[in-house]
N, C-alpha and C positions, 0 to 999 in steps of 0.2 A: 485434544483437537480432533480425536477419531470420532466417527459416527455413534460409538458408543457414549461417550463422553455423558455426564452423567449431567440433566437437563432440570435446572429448580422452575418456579414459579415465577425468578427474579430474570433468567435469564430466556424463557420460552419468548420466540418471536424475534428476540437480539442477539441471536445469535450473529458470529460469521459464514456466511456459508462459501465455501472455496472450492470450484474444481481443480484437480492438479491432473496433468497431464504430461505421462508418461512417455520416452521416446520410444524403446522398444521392451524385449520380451525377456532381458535378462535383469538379473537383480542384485544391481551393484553399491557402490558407495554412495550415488544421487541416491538411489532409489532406500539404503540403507538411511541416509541422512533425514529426509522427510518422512520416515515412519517410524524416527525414533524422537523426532520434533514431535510428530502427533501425537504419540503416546504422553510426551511430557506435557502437553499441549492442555485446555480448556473451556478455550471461548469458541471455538471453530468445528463445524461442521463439515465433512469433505464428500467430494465423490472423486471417481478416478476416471479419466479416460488413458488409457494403454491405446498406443499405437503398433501393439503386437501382442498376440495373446503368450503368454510365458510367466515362468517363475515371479516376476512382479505382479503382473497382476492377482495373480492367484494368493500369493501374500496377503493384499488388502481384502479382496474377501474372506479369507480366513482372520481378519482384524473385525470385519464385518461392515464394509464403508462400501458401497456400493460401487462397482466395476464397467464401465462399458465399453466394449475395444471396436476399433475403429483402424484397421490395418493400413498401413499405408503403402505395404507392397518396396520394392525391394528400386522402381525407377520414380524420377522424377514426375512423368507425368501423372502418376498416380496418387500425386500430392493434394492437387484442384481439387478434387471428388476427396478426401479424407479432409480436407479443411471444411466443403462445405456439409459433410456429415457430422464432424466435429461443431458447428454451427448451429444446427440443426437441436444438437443433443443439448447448447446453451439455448436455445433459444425455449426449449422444453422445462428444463430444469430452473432458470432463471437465478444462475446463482451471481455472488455478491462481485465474484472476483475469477477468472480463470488466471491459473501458474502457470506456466511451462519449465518441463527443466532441463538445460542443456539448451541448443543452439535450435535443433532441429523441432524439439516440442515445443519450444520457445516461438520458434514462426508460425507455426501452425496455431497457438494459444492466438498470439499475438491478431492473425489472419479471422481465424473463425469469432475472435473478440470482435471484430472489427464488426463481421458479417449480422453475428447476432447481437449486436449493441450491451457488450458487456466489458467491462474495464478486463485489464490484461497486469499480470507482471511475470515476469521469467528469472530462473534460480541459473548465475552457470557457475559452472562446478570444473572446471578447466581452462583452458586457454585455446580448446581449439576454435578455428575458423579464426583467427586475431585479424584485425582491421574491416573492414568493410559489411559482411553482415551481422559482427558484434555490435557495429555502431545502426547499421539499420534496425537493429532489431532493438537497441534501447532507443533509438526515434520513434518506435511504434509501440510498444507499450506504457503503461500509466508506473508502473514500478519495478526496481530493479532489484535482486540479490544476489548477492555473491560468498563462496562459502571458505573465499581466503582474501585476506587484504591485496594480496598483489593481480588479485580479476578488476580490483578497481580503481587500474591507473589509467588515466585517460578519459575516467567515464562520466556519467553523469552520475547526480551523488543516490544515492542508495542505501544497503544496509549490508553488514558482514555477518553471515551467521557459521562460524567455526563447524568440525562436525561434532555432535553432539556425541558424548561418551555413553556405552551400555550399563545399565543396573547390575548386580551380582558379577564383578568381578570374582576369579576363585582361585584357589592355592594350586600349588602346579604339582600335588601329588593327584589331587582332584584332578584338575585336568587332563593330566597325561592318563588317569583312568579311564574319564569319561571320552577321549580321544582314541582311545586304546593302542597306544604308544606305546614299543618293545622299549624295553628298557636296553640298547645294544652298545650301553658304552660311551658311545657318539655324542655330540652336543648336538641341537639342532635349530638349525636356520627355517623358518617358514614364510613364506609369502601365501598371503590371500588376497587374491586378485580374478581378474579376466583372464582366459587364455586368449589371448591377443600378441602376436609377435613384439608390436611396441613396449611391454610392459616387463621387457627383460628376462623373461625366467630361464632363457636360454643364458643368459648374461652370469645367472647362477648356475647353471647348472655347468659351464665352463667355469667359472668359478672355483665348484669342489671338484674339477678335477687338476685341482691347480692346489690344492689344500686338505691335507688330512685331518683326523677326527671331526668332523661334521658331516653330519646330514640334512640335505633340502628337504623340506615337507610343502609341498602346494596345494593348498587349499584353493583348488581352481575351478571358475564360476566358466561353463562353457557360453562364449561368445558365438551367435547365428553366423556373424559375417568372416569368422576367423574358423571353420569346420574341420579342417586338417589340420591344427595348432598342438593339439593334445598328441596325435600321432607322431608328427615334428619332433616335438619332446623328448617322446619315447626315444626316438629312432636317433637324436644329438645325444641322449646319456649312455645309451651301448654303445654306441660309437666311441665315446671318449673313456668306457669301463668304468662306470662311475652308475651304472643302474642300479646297482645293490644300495644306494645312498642316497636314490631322490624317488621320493610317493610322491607322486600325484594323485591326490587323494579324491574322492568327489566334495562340493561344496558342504559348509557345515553350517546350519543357519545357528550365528551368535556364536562364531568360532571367536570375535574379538572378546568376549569376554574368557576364553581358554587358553588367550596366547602366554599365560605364565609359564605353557608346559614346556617351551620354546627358551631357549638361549639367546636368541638374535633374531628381529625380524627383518626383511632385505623387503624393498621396494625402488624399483629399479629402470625406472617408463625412461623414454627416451626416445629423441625424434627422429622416427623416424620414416620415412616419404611420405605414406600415405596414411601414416598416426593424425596428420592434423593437432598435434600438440607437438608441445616442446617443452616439457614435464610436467610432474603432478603439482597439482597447484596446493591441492589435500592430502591426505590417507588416510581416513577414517581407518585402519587398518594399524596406522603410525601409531595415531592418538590412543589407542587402542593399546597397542605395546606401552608406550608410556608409561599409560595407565597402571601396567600390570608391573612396571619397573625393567621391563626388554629393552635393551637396547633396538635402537635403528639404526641400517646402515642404507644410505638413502642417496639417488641422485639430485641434481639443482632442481628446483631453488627449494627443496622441500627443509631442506636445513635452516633455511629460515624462520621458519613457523615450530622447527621444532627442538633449534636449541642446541646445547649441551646431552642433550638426549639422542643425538642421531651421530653420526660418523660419516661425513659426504663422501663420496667417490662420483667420481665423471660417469657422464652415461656410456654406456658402451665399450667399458671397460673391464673385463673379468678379472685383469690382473688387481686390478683395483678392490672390489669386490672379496678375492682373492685375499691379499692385504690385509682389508678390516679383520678379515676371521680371524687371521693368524693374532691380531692384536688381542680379539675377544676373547680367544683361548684362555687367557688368562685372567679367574675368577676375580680377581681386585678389580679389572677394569672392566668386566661384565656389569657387576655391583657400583661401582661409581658412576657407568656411564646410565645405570636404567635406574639412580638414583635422582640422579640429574632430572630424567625424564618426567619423574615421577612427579618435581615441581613444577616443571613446564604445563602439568595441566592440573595442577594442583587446585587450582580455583577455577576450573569451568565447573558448569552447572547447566545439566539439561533442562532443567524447566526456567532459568531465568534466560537460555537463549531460544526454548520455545517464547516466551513472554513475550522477548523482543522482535520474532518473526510475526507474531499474531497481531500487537502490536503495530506493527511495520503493515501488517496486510490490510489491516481495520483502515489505518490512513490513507491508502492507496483506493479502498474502495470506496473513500469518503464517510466512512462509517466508523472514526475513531472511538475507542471507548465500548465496540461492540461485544456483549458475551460477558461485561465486568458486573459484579456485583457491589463493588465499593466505588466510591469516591470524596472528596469533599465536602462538607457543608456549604451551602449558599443562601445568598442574599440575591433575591429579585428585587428589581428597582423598575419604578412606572414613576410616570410623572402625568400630572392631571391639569384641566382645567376649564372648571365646565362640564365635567362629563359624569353626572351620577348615573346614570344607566348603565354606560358601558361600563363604566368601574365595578357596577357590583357585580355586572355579568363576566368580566376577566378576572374578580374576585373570586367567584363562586368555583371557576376553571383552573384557576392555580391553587385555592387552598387544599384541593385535596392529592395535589405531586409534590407538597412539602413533605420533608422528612421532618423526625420529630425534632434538628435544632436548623433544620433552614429559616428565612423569615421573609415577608415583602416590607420593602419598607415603601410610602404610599409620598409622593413627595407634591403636595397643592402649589399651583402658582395664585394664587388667591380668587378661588372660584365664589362665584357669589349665589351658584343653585345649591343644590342638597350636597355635592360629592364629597365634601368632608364629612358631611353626617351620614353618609354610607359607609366613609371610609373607617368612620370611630365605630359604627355599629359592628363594622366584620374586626375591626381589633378588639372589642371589646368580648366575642366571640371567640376570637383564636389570637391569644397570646404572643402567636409568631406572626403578627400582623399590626407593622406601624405606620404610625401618622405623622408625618413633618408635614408643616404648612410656614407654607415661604411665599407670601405676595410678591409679585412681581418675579417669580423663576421664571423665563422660558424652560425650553425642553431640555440647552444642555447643562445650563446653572441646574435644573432641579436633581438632572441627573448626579452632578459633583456632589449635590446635598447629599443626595440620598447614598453616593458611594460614602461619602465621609462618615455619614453617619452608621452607616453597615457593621456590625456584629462581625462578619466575614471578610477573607481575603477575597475569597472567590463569588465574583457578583456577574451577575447575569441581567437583563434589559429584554424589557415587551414594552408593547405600548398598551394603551384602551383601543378600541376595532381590531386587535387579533388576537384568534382565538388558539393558544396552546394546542399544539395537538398531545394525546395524552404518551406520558413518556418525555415530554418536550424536555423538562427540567432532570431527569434522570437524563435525560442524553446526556447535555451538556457537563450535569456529574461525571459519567463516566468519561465522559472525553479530554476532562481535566486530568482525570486520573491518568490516564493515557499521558497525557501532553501536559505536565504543571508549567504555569506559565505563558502558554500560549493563548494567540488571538485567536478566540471559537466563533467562529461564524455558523450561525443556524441561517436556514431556508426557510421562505413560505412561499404560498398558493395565495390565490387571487378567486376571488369571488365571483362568480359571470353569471346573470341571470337570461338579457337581453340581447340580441345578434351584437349588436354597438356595445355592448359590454366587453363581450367576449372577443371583437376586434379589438379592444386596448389592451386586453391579457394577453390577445397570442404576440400583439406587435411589440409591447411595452416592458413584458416579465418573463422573466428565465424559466424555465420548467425543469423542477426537482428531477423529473426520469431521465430527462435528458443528458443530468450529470451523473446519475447515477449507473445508464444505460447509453453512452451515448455511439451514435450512429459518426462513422465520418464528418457525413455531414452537417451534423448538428456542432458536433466541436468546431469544424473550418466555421461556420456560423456565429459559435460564439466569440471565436479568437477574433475575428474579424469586426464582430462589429459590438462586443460585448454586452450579448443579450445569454450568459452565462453567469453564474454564481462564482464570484472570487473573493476566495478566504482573505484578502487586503483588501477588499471593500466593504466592512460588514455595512447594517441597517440594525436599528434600533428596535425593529420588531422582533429581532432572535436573534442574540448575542454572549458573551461572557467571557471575561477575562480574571485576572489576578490585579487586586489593588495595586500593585506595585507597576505596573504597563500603566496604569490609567493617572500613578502618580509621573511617572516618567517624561510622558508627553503633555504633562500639566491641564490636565481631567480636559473634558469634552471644552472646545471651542465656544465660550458665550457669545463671541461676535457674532455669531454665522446663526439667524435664523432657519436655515433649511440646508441638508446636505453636509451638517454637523457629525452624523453620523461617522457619514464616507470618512470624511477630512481625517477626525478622531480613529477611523481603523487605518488606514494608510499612515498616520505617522506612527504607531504604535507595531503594525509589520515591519518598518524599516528597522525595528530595535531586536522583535521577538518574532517568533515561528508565528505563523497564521494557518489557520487546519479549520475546512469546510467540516459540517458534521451535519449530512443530509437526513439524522433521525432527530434534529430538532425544530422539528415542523412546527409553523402558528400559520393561520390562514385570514387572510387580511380583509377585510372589506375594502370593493374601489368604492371611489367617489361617484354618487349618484347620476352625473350627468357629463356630457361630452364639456359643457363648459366649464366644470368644477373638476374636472381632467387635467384638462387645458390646462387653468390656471397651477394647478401643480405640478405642473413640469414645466410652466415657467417659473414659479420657486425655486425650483432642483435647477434651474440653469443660474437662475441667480445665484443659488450657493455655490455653483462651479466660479462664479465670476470673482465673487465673495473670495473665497476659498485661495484665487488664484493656485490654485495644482495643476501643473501641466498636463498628465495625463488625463482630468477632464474634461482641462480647456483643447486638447486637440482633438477629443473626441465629437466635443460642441463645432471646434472649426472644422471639422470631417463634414458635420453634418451641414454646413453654412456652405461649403463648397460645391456639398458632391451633387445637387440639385440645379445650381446655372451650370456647373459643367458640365453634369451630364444634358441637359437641355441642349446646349450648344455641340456637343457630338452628335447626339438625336439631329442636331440640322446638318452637320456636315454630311452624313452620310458616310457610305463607305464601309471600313473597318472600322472608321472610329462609333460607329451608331451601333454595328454589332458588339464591339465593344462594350458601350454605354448599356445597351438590351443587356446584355449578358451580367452586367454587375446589379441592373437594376432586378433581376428574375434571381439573381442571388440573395440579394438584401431581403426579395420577399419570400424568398421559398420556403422555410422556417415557418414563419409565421402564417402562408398560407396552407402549409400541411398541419398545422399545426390545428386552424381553422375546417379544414375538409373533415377531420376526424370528431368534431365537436358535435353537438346539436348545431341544425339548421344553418350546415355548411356551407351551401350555397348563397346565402346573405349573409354570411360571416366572411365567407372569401374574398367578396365584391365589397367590402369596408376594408380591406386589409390596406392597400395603396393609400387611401385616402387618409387613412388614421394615421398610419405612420407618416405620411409629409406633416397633418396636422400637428401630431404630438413633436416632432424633432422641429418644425420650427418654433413653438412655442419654446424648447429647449433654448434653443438658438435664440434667441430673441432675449428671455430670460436672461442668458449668458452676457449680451451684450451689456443690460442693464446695469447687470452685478459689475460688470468690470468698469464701467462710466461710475457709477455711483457707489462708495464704499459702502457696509454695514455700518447702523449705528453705533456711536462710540470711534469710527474711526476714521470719519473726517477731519 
C-alpha cells in the first residue's frame, strides 16, 4: 500500500491512490495501525497529510510516501483555513479517495472532501466524541471504518479492520537484550501507551506500590496536549517509594514485537472528564502481548476483544490492578493465561486485513477491483441486428481486452445485411469469438441465448454504438474479484458533436467525474432528481454479473422492449450487492437528431410503464407534475413563485454548468431548459402509453 509498493505493467494507471490524514504530531496505535496495513498492503498508493508536524509524520517519510502538514493550531478557529488548505492540496493532487482518522482528521477529510470534489472515508479507532459528531461525520463521508466491532454499534454499515499484528515477533532473552533490561529479580509489567493522564499509568504505578516483586516499564509516547504528564509520573512514584520500580522509558519504535521480555502487559484508559472516551476500544499494544504469549491485564470493554488472554479490572482501580499481579505471580497462570492469548489471535493475518481495507477503499471510491492483477475469466455477450458495421467496429475493440480464455459470444436476432458474415469472419479469426443466430431474439431473449450459451460464470454485456474504453473488460475482471457475485455496473460518456447535441448530454446523462469527484452539489443533484450513476440500475452498454443473479431473477425480461435492462439490474440488487465500477468505461453514440432523441426516451417511458416499477413510475409522475405546478406557483406569486424559481434553477444548475464548461457554451446554455421539458415529457408521455397498453404477449 506504500508509495513504494512495487508498480507492474498490469497495475501502472490502476492503481488506488489514497490520501490519509493524520490528526496530530504524535505516533500512536491509529497512526501504528495504518502503517502497518500499508506495509502489508499492494494495490494502494498514499500521501499523508499530518495536521501537526511530529513523530508521525516523520515516519512516513522515512517509509517514503510523501508528507505535507497542514497545522491546525491548537483553537477552533483555526480549523476554516486548515480545511481549506487541506482542499487545496486535493484539489492538486487529485487523489481517488481522502481517510481521515479519528474524529478530528475525520471532519477535516470529510470538509476539504467536500471542498475539493473528492469522495471521503474516516478510520475511528475509539469511542470518543459518542453521539452527535460521530453520526454527523458518518452523514458526510462516502465510507466508514472502524478498528473494533463495538465502534459499530448504531452506525451505518462499514468495515472492521482489527489492529494488525508486527513481523518478527522475538524470544524474550532477545528482547530484554535488545531492551537492555537488568536483569533485578522483579517480574515486569509494561505499558506502551501515551503519556495522557486518561490512560492509567498512575493507576499502575499505585498499583506496585500496593504489590511486591514487579516492576513497571513505560514505554511512553509524549502527548503535545498532556506536557506535565511525564513529570506527574515522576513526582506520584517518589511520593509513594516505589521509583526504584517504575522506568519510564522513552518510546521504542516496534516495542510490540519485544514485549516477550515483559511478564504482564497492563493497559488501563479510563474515563476520564476530559478523555472524551470511555475505554479503549483496541490495543494494538494488547494484540501485541498476545502475540508474544503476555498476559493482559486490561480495563472495559477491552476483554472483550481479547478473551481468555487478558484479566479485566475496573478502571480506576489500583487495588484491582493490584490483584491481577499478585495472581500473575504465579508461573502456571502467567503461561495459561498468555497461552490463552496466544489463540485469541492465532489466525489474524496482516496482509488478508490489508486486503480487506484496500478492498473496502477501492469500493468506496467506486473503483472496485483497483491495483488487482487477477480475476475471472469472462464471457462478453452483444446482441445484433442489422448492424455489420458497428459489429465489426466493437469487434475490432474488444478482441484485443480478451484474455487468452475469455470469449464474445455474438448473439443475431436474424439480420438480413452482412452482420452474421462479419460476425463468422472475426470468429473464424479469433477462436474466442462466437456466433449464435436466433431469428426473432429481441435485445433481452438474445441476451438469455447468449448467457446460456457462455463458457463462463462471469458474463459481462456492450452493446454495437459503444465503444470500450480500453481496460473496460479488465475492470469489470478485477472488480469481480473484488466482489464475486455482485451486480457490476460500468459507466459511459456520450458523444456531442453539435450545441443540441451537447444539450441532451449535459440534461439527459450523468457524468463519470461527477461520481467519481463529486461536488455537494452535484450529489444533492443527483439524489434528487437522478441524473447520477446507480449500481441498482445498470444499462446494457457496461455491465457484468455471475450466471447465477441472471439465473435467480429468471434472465433479462423478454416482455419489455426497452428499459429491460434497468428492470433486469433492480431485481437482481434486491438479491445481491450492486458496486458501481467507474473504470469500466464504453462511450456511447446519441441518436443523430432531436427527433430520434425524442423518440427514445419515449421508449424508456414506455419501459417504465411496461416495467410497472414504482420507483420509475414516480420519477415519470415527478416529472408529469412538477411542470403545471410549478406553472401554477409562477402565477400565484409570492413565496410560492420564489419557491417554484428556486427549484426550477435547481433542476437546471447541473446541467447548465455542465453546458458553460463545454464548447460553445453560450448556445448550449440557452437549449438547456428547452431540452429538458422536451426530453421529460416525451418521458412522460411514453410512460403513460406503457401503462394504458401492455407489452406484447401480455395482453
Amino acid at each position: 500500500m506504500v508509495a513504494e509498493a512495487a508498480v507492474t505493467p498490469q497495475t501502472q494507471g490502476t492503481r488506488l491512490r489514497v490520501c490519509v490524514v493524520l490528526p496530530s504530531a504524535t505516533r500512536g496505535g491509529a497512526e501504528i495501525w495504518q502503517e502497518r496495513l500499508a506495509a502489508a498492503g499492494s494495490r494502494v498508493d498514499l500521501e499523508v497529510i499530518a495536521l501537526a508536524e511530529g513523530d508521525a509524520a516523520a515516519q512516513w517519510r522515512r517509509l517514503g510516501v510523501p508528507v505535507t502538514v497542514v497545522p491546525t493550531g491548537t483553537r477552533a478557529k483555526g480549523a476554516p483555513r486548515a480545511v481549506a488548505r487541506v482542499a487545496a492540496v486535493l484539489r492538486r493532487s487529485r487523489p481517488d479517495l481522502v481517510l481521515g482518522h479519528g474524529v478530528k482528521a475525520g471532519l477535516v477529510a470529510a470538509a476539504a472532501g467536500a471542498m475539493s470534489g473528492t469522495r471521503s472515508a474516516w478510520v475511528r479507532h475509539d469511542d470518543s466524541f459518542e453521539g452527535g459528531l460521530v453520526r454527523l461525520l458518518d452523514t458526510l463521508v462516502d465510507g466508514r471504518v472502524s478498528s473494533a466491532q463495538r465502534l459499530t454499534t448504531g452506525r451505518p454499515a462499514g468495515l472492521v479492520v482489527p489492529p494488525p499484528l508486527p513481523t518478527g515477533m522475538v524470544s524474550r532473552a532477545e528482547a530484554t537484550a535488545r531492551l537492555g533490561l537488568a536483569d533485578d529479580g522483579l517480574l515486569r509489567v509494561a505499558m506502551a501507551t501515551r503519556l495522557a493522564p486518561y490512560k492509567g499509568v498512575d493507576d499502575a504505578i499505585r498499583a506496585l506500590a500496593q504489590v511486591d516483586g514487579w516492576a513497571l516499564h513505560v514505554y511512553g509516547v509524549a502527548d503535545a496536549a498532556y506536557p506535565a504528564e511525564h513529570g506527574r509520573l515522576v513526582a506520584l512514584a517518589e511520593s509513594l517509594g516505589v521509583a526504584g520500580r517504575v522506568h519510564l522509558h522513552d518510546p521504542v519504535d516496534g516495542v510490540g514485537s519485544l514485549l516477550a521480555a515483559h511478564d504482564a502487559l497492563a493497559v488501563l484508559t479510563r474515563a476520564d472528564r476530559d478523555a472524551r472516551v470511555t475505554g479503549e476500544s483496541h490495543s494494538m499494544a494488547a494484540h501485541e502481548a498476545l502475540a508474544c504469549g503476555v498476559p493482559v491485564v486490561a480495563t472495559p470493554p477491552l476483554e472483550q476483544t481479547l478473551g481468555e488472554g487478558c484479566l479485566a479490572v475496573p478502571a480506576g482501580d489500583p487495588a484491582a490492578v493490584a490483584a491481577a499481579l499478585v495472581g500473575l505471580t504465579d508461573a502456571a497462570v502467567r503461561a495459561r493465561v498468555g497461552a490463552a492469548g496466544r489463540e485469541v489471535v492465532a489466525g489474524e493475518d496482516p496482509h488478508a486485513a490489508a486486503e480487506a481495507l484496500e478492498r473496502h477503499l477501492a469500493a468506496v471510491a467506486l473503483r472496485p477491483g483497483a491495483g488487482r492483477v487477477d480475476g475471472p475469466p469472462v464471457s462478453v455477450i452483444t446482441t445484433v441486428l442489422g448492424e455489420a458495421e458497428g459489429l465489426g467496429t466493437l469487434l475490432d475493440q474488444l478482441r484485443p481486452q480478451l484474455g487468452p480464455d475469455d470469449e464474445v459470444v455474438v448473439v443475431d436476432g436474424g439480420s438480413r445485411d452482412a452482420t452474421v458474415d462479419v460476425a463468422r469472419a472475426h470468429a473464424q479469426e479469433d477462436p474466442r469469438v462466437t456466433v449464435v443466430v436466433s431469428p426473432g431474439a429481441g435485445i433481452s431473449a438474445g441476451r438469455n441465448i447468449g448467457i446460456e450459451r457462455a463458457r463462463h460464470d462471469l458474463v459481462a454485456c456492450t452493446d454495437v454504438g459503444c465503444e470500450p474504453a480500453a481496460g473496460w473488460l479488465t475492470s469489470l475482471r478485477r472488480a469481480a474479484a473484488d466482489h464475486p457475485g455482485a451486480l457490476l455496473t460500468g459507466v459511459y460518456d456520450v458523444t456531442a458533436t453539435t450545441p443540441l447535441q451537447r444539450a441532451l448530454a449535459v440534461t439527459g446523462y450523468p457524468v463519470v467525474e461527477e461520481s467519481t469527484h463529486p461536488t455537494p452539489l452535484t450529489r444533492l443533484h443527483g439524489r434528487l432528481f437522478g441524473r447520477a450513476f446507480d449500481p441498482t440500475m445498470p444499462t446494457g452498454r457496461s455491465m457484468a454479473l455471475h450466471r447465477d443473479a441472471w439465473r435467480e431473477v429468471g434472465g433479462f425480461p423478454e416482455h419489455l422492449a426497452t428499459g429491460e435492462d434497468v428492470t433486469f439490474g433492480r431485481a437482481v440488487a434486491q438479491r445481491r450487492p450492486a458496486v458501481l465500477v467507474t473504470d469500466a468505461l464504453v462511450t456511447w453514440e446519441q441518436r443523430p437528431t432531436l427527433r430520434s432523441t425524442l423518440r427514445m426516451y419515449y421508449r424508456y417511458g414506455q419501459g417504465s410503464g411496461h416495467s410497472r416499477d414504482a420507483l420509475l413510475l414516480a420519477r415519470d409522475a415527478a416529472r408529469a407534475l412538477a411542470y403545471p405546478v410549478g406553472v401554477a406557483l409562477v402565477a400565484r406569486g409570492g413565496a410560492a413563485r420564489g419557491l417554484a424559481l428556486a427549484a426550477g434553477a435547481l433542476y437546471l444548475s447541473v446541467p447548465a454548468l455542465r453546458a458553460a464548461r463545454g464548447p460553445q457554451p453560450v448556445r448550449t446554455t440557452l437549449l438547456v431548459a428547452p431540452v429538458s421539458a422536451l426530453r421529460d415529457g416525451a418521458k412522460v408521455l411514453g410512460a403513460l402509453d406503457g401503462l394504458r397498453h401492455p407489452p406484447d404477449g401480455d395482453a
